[in-house]
C-alpha positions in Angstrom: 17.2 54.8 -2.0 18.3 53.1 -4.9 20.8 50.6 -2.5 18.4 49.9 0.1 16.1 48.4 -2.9 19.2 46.6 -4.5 19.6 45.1 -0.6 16.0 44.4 -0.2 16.0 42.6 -4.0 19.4 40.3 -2.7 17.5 39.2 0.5 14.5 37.7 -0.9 16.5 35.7 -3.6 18.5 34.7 -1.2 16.2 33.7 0.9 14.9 31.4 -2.0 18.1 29.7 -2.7 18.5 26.1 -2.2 21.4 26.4 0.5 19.5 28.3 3.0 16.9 25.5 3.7 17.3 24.3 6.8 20.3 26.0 7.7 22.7 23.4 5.6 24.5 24.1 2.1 22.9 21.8 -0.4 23.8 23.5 -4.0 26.4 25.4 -5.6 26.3 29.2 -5.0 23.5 30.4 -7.4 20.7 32.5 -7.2 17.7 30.5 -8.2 13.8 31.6 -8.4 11.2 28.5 -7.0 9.0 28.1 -9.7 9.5 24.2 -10.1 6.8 21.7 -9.1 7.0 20.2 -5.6 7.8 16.6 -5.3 4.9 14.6 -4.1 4.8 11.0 -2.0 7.1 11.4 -0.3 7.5 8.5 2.2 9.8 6.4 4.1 9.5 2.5 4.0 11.0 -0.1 6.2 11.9 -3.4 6.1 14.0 -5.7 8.5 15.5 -2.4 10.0 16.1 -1.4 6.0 14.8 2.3 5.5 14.4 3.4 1.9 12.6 6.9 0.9 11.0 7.4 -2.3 9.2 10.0 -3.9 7.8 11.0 -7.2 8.2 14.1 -9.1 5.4 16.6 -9.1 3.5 17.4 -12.5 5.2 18.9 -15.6 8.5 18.7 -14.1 11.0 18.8 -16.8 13.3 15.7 -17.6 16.4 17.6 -16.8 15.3 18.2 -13.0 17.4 16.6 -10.4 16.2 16.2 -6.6 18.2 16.3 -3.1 17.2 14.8 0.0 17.5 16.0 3.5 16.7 14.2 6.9 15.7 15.6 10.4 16.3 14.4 13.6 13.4 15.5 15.9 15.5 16.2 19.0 17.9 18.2 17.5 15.8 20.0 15.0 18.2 20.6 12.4 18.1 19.8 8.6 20.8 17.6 7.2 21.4 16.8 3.6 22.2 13.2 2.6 25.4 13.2 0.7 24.3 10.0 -1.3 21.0 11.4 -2.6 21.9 15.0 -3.4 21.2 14.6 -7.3 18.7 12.1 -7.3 17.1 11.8 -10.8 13.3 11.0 -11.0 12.5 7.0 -10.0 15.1 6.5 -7.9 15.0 6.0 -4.0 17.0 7.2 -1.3 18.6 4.7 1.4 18.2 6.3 4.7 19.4 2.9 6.8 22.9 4.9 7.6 21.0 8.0 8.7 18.4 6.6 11.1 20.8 5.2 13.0 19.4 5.3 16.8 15.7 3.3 16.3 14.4 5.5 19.8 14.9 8.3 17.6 12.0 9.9 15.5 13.1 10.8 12.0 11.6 12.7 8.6 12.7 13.8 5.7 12.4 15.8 3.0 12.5 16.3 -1.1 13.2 19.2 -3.1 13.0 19.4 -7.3 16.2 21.7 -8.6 17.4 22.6 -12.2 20.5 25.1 -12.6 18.3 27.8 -12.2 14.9 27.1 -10.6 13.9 25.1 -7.5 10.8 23.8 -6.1 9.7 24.0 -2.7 10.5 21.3 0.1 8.1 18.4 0.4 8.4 16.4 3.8 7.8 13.2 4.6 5.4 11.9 8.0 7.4 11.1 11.3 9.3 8.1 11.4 10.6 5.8 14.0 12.6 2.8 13.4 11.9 0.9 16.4 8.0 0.9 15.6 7.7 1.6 11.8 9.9 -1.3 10.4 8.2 -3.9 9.1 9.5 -7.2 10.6 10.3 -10.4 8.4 9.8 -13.9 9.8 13.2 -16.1 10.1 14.1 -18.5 7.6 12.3 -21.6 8.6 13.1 -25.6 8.1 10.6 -28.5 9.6 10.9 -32.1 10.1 9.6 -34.8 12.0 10.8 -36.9 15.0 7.5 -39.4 15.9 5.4 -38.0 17.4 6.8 -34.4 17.4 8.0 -31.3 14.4 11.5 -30.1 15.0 11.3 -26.7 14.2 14.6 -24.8 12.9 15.1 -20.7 12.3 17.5 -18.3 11.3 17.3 -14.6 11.6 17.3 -12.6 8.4 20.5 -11.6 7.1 20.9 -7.6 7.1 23.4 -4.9 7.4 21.5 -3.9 11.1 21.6 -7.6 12.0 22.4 -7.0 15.6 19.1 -4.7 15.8 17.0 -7.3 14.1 18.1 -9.7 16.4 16.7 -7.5 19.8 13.5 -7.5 18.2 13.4 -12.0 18.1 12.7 -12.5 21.7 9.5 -14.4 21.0 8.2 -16.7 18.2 4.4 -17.2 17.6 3.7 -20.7 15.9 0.5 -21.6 13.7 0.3 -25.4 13.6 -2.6 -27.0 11.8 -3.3 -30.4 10.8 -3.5 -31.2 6.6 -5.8 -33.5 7.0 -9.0 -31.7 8.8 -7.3 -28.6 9.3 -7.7 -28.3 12.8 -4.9 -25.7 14.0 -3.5 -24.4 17.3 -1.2 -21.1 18.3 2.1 -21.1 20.2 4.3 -18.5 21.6 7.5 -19.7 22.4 11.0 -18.4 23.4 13.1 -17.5 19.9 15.7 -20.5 19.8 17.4 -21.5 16.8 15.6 -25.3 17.2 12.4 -25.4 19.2 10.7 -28.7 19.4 7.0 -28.7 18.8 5.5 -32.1 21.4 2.3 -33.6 21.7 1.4 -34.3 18.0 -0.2 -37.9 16.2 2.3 -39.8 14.5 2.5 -40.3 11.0 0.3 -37.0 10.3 1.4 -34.2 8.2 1.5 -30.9 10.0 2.2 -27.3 8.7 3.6 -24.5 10.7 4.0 -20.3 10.0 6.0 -18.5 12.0 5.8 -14.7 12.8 7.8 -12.7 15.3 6.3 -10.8 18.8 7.4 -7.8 20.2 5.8 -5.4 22.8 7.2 -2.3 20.8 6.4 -3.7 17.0 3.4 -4.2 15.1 4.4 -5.1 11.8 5.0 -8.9 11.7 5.0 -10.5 8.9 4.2 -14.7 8.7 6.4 -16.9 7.3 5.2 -19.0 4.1 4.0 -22.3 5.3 6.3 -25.3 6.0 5.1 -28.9 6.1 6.1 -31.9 7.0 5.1 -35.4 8.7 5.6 -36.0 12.3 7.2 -39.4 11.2 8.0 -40.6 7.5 4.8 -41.6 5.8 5.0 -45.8 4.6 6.0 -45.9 1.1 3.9 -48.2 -1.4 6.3 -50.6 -1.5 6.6 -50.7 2.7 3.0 -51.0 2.5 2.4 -53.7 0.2 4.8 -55.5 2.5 2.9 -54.8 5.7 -0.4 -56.2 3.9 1.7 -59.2 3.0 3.2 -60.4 6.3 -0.6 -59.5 7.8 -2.2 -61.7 5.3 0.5 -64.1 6.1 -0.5 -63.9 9.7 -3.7 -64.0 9.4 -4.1 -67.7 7.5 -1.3 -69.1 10.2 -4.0 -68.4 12.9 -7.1 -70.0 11.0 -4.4 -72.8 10.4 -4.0 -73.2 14.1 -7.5 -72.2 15.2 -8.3 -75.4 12.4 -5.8 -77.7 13.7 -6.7 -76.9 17.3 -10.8 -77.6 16.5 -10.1 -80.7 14.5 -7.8 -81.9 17.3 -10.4 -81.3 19.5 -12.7 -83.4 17.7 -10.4 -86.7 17.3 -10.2 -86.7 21.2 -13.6 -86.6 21.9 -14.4 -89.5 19.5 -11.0 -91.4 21.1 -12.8 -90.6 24.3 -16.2 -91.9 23.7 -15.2 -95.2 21.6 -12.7 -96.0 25.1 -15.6 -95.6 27.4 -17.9 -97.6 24.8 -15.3 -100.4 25.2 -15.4 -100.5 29.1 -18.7 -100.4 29.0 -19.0 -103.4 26.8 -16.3 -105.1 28.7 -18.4 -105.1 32.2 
């Protein structure tokens, strides 16, 4: 009687200790009670195909705790640890970019709270799916002008999943609006690393955000505005010239327009003293 309570004792710690969850060895062999706080927030971010997973520990949790991290993939349902974040102290994040490798795949994970001898129980994370929880960055943008036109120039993000990143730029969407009124017009155009942006007035300043659209993503984000004048703007010194040569202009043609009315009068009082003299003459 005695051994079959010893057995029944063995099986419930064991099935407390940190190395059965999930099927996967996560600690050292140890017997250990859960009486620790759970971890709580547990949540995944993404940015640019960049997954991080951060959590926070859960109340009165003593300073010597340490956490561990495990992932699941949906369609194999199986617990993995993550050997980098195994003894993760309390503030710090968890890069899961190596894990969630496949971005069709749905993902979540999972924090538990240890100490030599006590653990806490597992908190998990929501579902995650690379492909449509990432959080897209615009390109790195330049602007100039070319008359009456905005030469637009972009460059996708550098990341360590840079060839992934790049499925996702298929199709740019342009804000252009004037500086001077503010009147502004949208564009979608096809991603090119220089797009030329037509129809605009000379001389005018224009500024343009750029964002990124894709049928399976969501999460754009807009570029900070760039600006910049369709052509170079006159300086001072350019102008002062211009009113110069136009002031210039201007008295040469009430010269002529002078010389041309006086001139105009001499022959008509040429004409009339000739035609006096015939007169008299007859």
């Amino acid at each position: 009687m005695q051994l079959w309570m010893m057995l029944i004792l063995l099986h419930v710690r064991l099935g407390n200790a940190p190395w059965m969850e999930g099927g996967e060895e996560v600690g050292d062999l140890h017997v250990a009670s859960v009486s620790l706080p759970a971890p709580s927030n547990v949540s995944i971010s993404s940015f640019n195909m960049e997954h991080t997973l951060s959590f926070l520990p859960g109340p009165d949790t003593p300073s010597d705790a340490h956490f561990n991290v495990q992932t699941l993939h949906l369609r194999k349902n199986l617990w993995r640890p993550v050997a980098a974040c195994l003894q993760l102290t309390a503030g710090q994040q968890c890069k899961l970019t190596r894990v969630f490798k496949d971005p069709f795949v749905h993902y979540r994970a999972r924090v538990q709270a240890f100490t030599p001898t006590q653990t806490s129980n597992w908190t998990v994370s929501g579902q995650f799916q690379p492909l449509t929880d990432t959080v897209l960055g615009p390109p790195d943008v330049s602007l100039s002008g070319c008359g009456n036109c905005l030469v637009l120039q972009l460059r996708v993000p550098t990341t360590r999943r840079l060839q992934q990143l790049k499925d996702f730029y298929r199709v740019i969407v342009l804000r252009v609006q004037r500086t001077r009124d503010g009147v502004q017009f949208s564009l979608s155009l096809p991603y090119k690393e220089e797009s030329v942006i037509t129809y605009l007035q000379p001389g005018v300043e224009y500024c343009v955000t750029v964002s990124i659209s894709s049928p399976f993503n969501s999460n754009p984000v807009s570029s900070p505005p760039r600006c910049a004048f369709t052509s170079p703007p006159p300086s001072r010194s350019s102008q002062c010239v211009v009113f110069s040569l136009l002031g210039v202009v201007c008295a040469l043609l009430l010269l002529l327009i002078g010389l041309v009315i006086c001139g105009g009068q001499l022959s008509c009082e040429c004409l009339i003293q000739h035609l006096h003299r015939t007169l008299v003459s007859e």
